[in-house]
C-alpha positions in Angstrom: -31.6 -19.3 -5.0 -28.5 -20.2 -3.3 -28.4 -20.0 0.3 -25.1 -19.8 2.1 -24.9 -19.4 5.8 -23.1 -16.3 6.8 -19.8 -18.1 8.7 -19.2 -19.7 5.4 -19.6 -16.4 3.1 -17.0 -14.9 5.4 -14.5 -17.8 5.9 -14.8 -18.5 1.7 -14.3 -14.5 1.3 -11.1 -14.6 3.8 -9.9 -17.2 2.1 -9.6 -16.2 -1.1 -8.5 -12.8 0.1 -5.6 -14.1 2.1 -5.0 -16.5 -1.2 -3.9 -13.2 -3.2 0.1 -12.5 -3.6 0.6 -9.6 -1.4 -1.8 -9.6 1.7 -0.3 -10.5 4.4 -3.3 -10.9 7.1 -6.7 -9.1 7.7 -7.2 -6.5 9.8 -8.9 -5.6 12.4 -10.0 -2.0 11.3 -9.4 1.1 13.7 -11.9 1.7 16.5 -14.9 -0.6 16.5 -13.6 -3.9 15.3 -14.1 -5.2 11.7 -15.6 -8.0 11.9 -18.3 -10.7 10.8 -19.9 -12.0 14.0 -22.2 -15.4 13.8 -22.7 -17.6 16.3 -19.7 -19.3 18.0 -17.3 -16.6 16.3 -16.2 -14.4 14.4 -13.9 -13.9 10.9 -11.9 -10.3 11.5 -11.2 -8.1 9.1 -14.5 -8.8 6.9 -17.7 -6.9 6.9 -20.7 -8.7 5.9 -23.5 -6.6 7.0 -24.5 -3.1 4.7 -24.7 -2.0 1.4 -21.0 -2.9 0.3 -19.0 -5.7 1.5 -15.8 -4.3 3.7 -12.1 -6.0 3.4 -9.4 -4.8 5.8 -6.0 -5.9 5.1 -2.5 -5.9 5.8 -0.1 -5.5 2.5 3.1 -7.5 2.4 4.6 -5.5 -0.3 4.2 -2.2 -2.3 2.8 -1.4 -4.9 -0.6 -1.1 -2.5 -3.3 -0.7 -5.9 -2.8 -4.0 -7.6 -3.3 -5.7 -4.0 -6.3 -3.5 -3.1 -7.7 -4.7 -6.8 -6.7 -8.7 -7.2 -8.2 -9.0 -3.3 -11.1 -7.1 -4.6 -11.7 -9.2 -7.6 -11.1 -12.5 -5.5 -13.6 -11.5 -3.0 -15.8 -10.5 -5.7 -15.9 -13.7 -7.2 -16.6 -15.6 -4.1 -20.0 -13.4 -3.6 -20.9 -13.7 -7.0 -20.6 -18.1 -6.4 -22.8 -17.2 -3.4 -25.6 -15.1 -5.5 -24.3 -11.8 -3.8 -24.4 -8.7 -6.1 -22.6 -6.5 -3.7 -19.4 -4.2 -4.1 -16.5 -4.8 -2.2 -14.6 -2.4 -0.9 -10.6 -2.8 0.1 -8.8 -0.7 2.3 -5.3 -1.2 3.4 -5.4 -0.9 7.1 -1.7 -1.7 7.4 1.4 -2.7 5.4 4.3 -5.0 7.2 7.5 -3.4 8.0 9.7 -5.4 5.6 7.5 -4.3 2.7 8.2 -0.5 3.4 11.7 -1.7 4.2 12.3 -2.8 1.0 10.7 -0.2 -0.9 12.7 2.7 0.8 15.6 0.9 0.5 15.1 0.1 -3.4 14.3 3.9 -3.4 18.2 4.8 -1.7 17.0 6.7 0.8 18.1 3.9 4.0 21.3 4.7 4.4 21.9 7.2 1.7 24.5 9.9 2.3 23.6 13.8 1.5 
């Protein structure tokens, strides 16, 4: 049995989500914080504790699926290293203005004349 203290499991799982093309930072969640808390800190934006494993995130670009999936799969992989059979679950709390930026303006619809 591997035992990994629970700082580490959420540093290592914020690491390799912040590691994937497209996520810009965790987040915070709405509310009542996100958040693993040990002591002498904290690593916002993942959830250790329940049934399923919680990312929040902020997306850097659009298409928001394949972000949601690659930063599921990487924080998948991390758990399974640790002996953890949990699900993950994404959700994108946010997405950076120069990602909707660009995806409006791809679109035509900054600046377009009717």
């Amino acid at each position: 049995m591997i035992i990994v203290r629970r700082e580490d499991l959420a540093l290592s799982v914020a690491d390799a989500v912040l590691a994937v093309p497209g996520v810009a930072a965790l987040h915070p969640g709405f509310g009542v914080e996100v958040a693993t808390l040990f002591s002498g800190g904290k690593v916002v934006g993942v959830r250790l504790s329940g049934e399923t494993v919680q990312i929040y995130l902020t997306a850097e670009r659009v298409p928001l699926q394949p972000i949601a999936d690659e930063a599921a799969k990487a924080a998948g992989r991390v758990l399974a290293a640790a002996g953890d059979p949990r699900p993950v679950e994404i959700v994108v709390a946010d997405v950076t203005t120069d990602a909707v930026i660009r995806r409006t303006t791809a679109r035509g619809t900054i600046g377009a004349h009717g």
